[in-house]
N, CA and C atoms as a LAMMPS dump frame, in Angstrom:
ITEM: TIMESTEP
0
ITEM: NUMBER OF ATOMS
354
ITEM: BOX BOUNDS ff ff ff
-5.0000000000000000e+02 5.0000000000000000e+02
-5.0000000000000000e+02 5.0000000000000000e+02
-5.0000000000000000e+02 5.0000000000000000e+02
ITEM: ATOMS id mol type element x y z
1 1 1 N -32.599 -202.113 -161.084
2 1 2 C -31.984 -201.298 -162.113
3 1 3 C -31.306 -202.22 -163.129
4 2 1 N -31.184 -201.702 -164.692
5 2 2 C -31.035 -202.712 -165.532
6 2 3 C -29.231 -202.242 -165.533
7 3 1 N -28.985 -203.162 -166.734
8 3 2 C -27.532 -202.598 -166.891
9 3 3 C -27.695 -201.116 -168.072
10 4 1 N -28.561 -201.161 -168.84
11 4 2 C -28.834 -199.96 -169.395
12 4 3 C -29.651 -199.139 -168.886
13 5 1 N -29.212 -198.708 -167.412
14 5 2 C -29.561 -197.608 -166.702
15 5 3 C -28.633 -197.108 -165.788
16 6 1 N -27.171 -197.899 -165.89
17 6 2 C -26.348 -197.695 -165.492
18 6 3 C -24.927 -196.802 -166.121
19 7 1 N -24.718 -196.108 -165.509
20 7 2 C -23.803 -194.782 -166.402
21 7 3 C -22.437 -195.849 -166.903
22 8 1 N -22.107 -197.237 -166.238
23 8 2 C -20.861 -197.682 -166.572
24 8 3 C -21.674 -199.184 -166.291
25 9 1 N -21.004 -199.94 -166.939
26 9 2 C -21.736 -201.261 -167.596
27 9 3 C -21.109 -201.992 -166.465
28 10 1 N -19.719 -201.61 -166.017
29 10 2 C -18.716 -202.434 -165.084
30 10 3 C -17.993 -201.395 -164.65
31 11 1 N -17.41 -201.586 -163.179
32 11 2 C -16.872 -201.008 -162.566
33 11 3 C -15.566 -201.64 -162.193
34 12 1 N -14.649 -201.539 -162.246
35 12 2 C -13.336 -202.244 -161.66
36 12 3 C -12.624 -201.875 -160.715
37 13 1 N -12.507 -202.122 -159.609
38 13 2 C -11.626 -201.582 -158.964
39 13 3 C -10.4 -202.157 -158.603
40 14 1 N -8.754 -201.947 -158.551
41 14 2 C -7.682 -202.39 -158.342
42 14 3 C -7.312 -201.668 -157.316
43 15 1 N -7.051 -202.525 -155.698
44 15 2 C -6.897 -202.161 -155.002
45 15 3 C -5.027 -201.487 -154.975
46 16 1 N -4.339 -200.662 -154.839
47 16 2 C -3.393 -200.615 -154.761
48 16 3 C -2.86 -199.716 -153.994
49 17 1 N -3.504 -199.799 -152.609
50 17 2 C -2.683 -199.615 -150.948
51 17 3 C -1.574 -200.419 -150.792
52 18 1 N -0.754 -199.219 -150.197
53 18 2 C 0.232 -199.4 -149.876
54 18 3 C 0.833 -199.383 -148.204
55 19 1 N 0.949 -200.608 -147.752
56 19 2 C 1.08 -200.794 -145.992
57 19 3 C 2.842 -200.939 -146.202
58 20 1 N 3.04 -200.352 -144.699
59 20 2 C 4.391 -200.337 -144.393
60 20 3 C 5.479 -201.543 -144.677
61 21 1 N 6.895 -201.377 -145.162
62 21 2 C 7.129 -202.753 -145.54
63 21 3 C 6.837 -204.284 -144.937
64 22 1 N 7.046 -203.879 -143.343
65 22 2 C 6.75 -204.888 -142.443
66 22 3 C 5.821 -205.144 -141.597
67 23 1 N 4.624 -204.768 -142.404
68 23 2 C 3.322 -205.351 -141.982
69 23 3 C 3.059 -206.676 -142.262
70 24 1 N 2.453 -207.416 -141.575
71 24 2 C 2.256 -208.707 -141.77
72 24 3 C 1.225 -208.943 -142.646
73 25 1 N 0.492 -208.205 -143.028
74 25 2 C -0.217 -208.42 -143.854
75 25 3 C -0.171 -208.09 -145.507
76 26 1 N 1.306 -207.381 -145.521
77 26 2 C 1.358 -207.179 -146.72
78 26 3 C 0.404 -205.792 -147.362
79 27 1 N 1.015 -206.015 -148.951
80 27 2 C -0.077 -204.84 -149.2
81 27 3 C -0.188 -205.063 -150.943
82 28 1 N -0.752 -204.579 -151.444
83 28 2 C -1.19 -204.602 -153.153
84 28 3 C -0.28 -204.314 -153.728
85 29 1 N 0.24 -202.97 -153.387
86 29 2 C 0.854 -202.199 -154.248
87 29 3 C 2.038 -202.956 -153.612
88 30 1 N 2.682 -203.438 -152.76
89 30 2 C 4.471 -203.754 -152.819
90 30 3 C 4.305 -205.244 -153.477
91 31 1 N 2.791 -206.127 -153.865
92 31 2 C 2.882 -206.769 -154.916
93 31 3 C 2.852 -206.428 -156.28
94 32 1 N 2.662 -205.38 -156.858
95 32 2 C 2.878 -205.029 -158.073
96 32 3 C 1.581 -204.314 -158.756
97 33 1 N 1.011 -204.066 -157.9
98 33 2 C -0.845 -203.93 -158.073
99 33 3 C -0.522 -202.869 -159.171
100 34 1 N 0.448 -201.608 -158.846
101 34 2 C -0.091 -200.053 -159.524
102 34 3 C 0.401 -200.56 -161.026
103 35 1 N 1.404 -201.182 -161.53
104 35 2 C 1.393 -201.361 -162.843
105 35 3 C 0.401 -202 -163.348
106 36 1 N -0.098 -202.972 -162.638
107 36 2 C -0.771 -203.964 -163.294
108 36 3 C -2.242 -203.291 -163.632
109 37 1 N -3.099 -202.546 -162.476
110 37 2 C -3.949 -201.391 -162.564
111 37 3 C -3.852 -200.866 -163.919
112 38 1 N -2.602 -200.228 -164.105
113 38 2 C -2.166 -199.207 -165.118
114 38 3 C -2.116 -200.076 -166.824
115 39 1 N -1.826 -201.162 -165.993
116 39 2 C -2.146 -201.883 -167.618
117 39 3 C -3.67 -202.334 -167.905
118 40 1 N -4.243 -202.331 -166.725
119 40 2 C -5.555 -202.975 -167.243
120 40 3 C -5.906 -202.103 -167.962
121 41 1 N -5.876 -201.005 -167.317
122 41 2 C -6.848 -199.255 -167.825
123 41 3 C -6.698 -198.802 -169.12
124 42 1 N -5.222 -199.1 -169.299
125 42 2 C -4.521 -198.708 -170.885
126 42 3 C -5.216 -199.926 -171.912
127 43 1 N -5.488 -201.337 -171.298
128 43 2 C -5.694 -202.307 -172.294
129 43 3 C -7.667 -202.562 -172.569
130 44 1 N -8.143 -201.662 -171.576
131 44 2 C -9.438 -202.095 -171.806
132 44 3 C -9.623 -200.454 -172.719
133 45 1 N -8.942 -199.44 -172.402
134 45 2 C -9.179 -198.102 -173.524
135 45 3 C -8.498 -198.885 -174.901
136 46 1 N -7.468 -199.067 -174.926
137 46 2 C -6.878 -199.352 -175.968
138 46 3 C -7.681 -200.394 -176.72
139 47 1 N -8.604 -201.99 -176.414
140 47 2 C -9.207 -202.354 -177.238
141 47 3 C -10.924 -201.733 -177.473
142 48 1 N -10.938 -200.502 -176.862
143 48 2 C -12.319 -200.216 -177.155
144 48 3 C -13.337 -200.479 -176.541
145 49 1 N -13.156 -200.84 -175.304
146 49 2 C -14.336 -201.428 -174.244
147 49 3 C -15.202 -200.341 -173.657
148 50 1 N -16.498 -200.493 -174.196
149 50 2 C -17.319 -199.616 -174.023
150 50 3 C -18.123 -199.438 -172.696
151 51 1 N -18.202 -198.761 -171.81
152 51 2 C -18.985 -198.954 -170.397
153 51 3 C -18.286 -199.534 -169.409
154 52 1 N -16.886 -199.651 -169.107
155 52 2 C -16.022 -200.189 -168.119
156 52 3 C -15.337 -199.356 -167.797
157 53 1 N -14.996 -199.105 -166.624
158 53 2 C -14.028 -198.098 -165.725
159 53 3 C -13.624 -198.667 -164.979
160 54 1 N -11.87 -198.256 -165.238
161 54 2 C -11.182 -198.772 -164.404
162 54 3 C -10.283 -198.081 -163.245
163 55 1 N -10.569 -198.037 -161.892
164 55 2 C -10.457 -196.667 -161.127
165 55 3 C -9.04 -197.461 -159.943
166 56 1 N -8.291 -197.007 -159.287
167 56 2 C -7.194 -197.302 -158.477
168 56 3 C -8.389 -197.415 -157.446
169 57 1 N -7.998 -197.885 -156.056
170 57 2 C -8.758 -198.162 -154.743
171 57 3 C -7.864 -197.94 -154.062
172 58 1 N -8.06 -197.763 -152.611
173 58 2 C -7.813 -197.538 -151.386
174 58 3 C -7.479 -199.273 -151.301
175 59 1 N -7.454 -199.666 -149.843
176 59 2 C -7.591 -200.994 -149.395
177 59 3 C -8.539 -201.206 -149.213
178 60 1 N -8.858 -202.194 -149.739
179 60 2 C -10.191 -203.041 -150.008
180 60 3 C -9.855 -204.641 -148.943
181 61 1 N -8.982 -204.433 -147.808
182 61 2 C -8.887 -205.236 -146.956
183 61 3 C -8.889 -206.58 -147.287
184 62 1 N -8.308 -206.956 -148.238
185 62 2 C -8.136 -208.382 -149.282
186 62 3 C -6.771 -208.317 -149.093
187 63 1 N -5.553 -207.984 -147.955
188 63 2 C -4.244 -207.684 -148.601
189 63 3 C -3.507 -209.016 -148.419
190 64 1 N -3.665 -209.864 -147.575
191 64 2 C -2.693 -210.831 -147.8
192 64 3 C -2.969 -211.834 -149.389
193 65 1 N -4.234 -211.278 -150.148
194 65 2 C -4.862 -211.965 -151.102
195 65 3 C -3.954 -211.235 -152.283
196 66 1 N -3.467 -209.967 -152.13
197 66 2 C -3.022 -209.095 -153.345
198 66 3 C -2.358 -209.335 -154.517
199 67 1 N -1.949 -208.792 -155.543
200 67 2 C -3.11 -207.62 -155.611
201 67 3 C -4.351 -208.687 -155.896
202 68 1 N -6.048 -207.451 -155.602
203 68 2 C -6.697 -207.754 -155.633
204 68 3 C -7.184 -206.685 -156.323
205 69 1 N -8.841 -207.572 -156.936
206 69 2 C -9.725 -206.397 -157.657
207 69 3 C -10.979 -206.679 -157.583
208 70 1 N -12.264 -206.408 -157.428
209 70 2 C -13.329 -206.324 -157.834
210 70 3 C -14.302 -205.609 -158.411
211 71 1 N -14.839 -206.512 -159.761
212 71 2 C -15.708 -206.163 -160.288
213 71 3 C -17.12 -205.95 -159.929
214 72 1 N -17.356 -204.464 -160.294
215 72 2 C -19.296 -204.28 -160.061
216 72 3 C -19.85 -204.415 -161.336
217 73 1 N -20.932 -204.123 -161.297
218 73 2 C -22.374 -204.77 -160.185
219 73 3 C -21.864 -205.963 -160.276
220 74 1 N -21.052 -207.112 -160.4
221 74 2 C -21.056 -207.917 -159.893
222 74 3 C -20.556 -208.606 -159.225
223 75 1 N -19.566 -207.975 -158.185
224 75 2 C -19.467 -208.081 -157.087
225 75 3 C -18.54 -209.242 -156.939
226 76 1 N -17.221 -209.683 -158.115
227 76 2 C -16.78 -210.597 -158.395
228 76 3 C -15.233 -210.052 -158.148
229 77 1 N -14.648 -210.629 -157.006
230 77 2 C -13.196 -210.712 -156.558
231 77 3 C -12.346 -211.367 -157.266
232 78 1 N -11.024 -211.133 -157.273
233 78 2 C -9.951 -211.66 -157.969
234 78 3 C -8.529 -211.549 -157.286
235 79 1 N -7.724 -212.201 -157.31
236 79 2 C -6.163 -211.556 -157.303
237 79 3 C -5.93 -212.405 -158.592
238 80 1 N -4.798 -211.691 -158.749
239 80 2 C -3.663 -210.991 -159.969
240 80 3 C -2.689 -211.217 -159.746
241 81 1 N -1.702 -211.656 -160.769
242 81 2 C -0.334 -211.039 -160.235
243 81 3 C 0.911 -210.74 -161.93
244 82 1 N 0.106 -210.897 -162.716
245 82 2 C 0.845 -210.826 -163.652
246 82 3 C -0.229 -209.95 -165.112
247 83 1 N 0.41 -209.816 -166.372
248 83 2 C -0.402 -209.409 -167.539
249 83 3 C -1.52 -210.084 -168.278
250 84 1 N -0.853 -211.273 -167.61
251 84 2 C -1.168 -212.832 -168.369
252 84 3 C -2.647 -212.689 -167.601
253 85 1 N -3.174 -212.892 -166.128
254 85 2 C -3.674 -212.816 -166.092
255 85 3 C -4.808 -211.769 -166.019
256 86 1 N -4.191 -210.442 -166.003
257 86 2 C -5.137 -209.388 -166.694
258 86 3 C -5.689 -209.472 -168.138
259 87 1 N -5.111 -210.287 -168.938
260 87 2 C -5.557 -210.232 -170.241
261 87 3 C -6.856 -211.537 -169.884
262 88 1 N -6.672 -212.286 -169.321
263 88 2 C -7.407 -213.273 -169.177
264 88 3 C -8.889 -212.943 -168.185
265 89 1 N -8.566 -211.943 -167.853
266 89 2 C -9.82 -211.173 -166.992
267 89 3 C -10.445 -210.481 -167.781
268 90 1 N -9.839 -209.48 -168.99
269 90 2 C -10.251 -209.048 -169.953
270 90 3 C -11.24 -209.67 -170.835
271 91 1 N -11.062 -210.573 -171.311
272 91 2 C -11.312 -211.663 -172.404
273 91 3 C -12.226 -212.403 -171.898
274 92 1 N -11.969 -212.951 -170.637
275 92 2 C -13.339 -214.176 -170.579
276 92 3 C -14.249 -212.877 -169.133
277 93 1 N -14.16 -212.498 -168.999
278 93 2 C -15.135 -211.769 -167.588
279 93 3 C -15.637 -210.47 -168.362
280 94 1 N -14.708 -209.736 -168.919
281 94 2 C -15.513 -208.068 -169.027
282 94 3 C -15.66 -208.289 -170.697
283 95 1 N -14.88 -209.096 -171.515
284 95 2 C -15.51 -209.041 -172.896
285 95 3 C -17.037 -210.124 -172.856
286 96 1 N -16.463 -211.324 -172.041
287 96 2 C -17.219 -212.328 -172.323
288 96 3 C -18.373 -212.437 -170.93
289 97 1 N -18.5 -212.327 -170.014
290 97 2 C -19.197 -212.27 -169.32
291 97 3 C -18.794 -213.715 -168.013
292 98 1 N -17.72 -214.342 -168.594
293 98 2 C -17.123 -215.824 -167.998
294 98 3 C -16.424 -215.687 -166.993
295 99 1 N -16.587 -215.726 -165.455
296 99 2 C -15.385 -215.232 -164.816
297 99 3 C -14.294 -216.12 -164.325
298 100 1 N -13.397 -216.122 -164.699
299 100 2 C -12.081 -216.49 -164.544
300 100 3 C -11.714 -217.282 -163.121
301 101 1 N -12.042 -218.514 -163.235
302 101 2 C -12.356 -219.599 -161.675
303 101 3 C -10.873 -219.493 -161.202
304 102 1 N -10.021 -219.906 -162.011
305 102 2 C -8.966 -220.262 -161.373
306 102 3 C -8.363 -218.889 -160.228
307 103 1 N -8.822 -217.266 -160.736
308 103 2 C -8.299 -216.402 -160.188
309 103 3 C -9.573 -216.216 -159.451
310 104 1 N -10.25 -216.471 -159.279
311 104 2 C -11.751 -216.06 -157.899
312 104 3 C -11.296 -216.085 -156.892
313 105 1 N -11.536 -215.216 -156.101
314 105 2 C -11.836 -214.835 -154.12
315 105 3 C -12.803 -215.358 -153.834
316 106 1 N -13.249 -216.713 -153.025
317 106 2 C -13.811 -216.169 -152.256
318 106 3 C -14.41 -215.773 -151.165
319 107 1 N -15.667 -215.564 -150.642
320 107 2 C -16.293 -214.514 -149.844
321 107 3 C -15.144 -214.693 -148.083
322 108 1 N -15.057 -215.826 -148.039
323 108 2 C -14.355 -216.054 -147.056
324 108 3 C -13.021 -216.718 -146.784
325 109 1 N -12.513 -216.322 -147.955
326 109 2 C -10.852 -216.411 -147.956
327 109 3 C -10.162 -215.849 -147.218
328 110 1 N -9.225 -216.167 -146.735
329 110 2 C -7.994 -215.793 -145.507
330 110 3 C -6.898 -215.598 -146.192
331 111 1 N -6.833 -217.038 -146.501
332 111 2 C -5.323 -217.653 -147.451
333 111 3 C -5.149 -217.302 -148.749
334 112 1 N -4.027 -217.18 -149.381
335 112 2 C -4.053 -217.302 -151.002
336 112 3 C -4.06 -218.897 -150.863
337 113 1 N -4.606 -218.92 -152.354
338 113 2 C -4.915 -220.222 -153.104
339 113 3 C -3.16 -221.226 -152.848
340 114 1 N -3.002 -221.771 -153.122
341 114 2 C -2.079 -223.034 -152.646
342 114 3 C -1.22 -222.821 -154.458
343 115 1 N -2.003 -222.63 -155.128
344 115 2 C -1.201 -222.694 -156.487
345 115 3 C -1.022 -221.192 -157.062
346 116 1 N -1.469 -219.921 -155.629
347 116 2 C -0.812 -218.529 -156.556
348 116 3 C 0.067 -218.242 -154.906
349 117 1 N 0.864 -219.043 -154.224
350 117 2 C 1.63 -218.418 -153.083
351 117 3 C 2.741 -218.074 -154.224
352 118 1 N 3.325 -217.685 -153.704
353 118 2 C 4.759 -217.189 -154.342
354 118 3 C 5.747 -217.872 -153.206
């Protein structure tokens, strides 16, 4: 299937489950996921992005990674944690097609990255 046979060009999903405070694993949303969600959605309507949807998620079992998101069809993981880098997901991945290395998951990550611990 092409991308012009597809009802949405990109799919986004922002995971933003919410686990009990003292789970060890943490959760999206007590990192900040639902605003940040809420800004992507407002900033990809607001500049006009045609064929992208941006939908809230369940847990997408990425939580000690959070927040997290992935993009379809291509199947491209991320954590987040600020505007800065939502605009930068914007701009080089869903305007430009470039995806954003420094914020990539992947396939078999456990850990956050060494330079996004908090």
């Amino acid at each position: 299937m092409s991308n012009d046979e597809l009802f949405f060009r990109q799919h986004i999903f922002c995971c933003t489950n919410e686990r009990p405070p003292d789970s060890p694993r943490g959760s999206c949303k007590a990192r900040g996921a639902e605003p940040l969600r809420n800004y992507l959605k407002a900033r990809v309507k607001e500049l006009g992005i045609e064929g992208v949807r941006v939908n809230g998620a369940g847990c997408l079992d990425r939580c000690e990674l959070g927040p997290t998101m992935v993009i379809y069809p291509e199947g491209i993981w991320y954590t987040y944690a600020s505007r800065e880098d939502v605009e930068e997901i914007i701009e080089s991945h869903v305007k430009n097609g470039k995806p954003v290395e420094r914020l990539l998951l992947t396939a078999d990550q456990k850990e956050p990255r060494a330079d996004r611990q908090k």
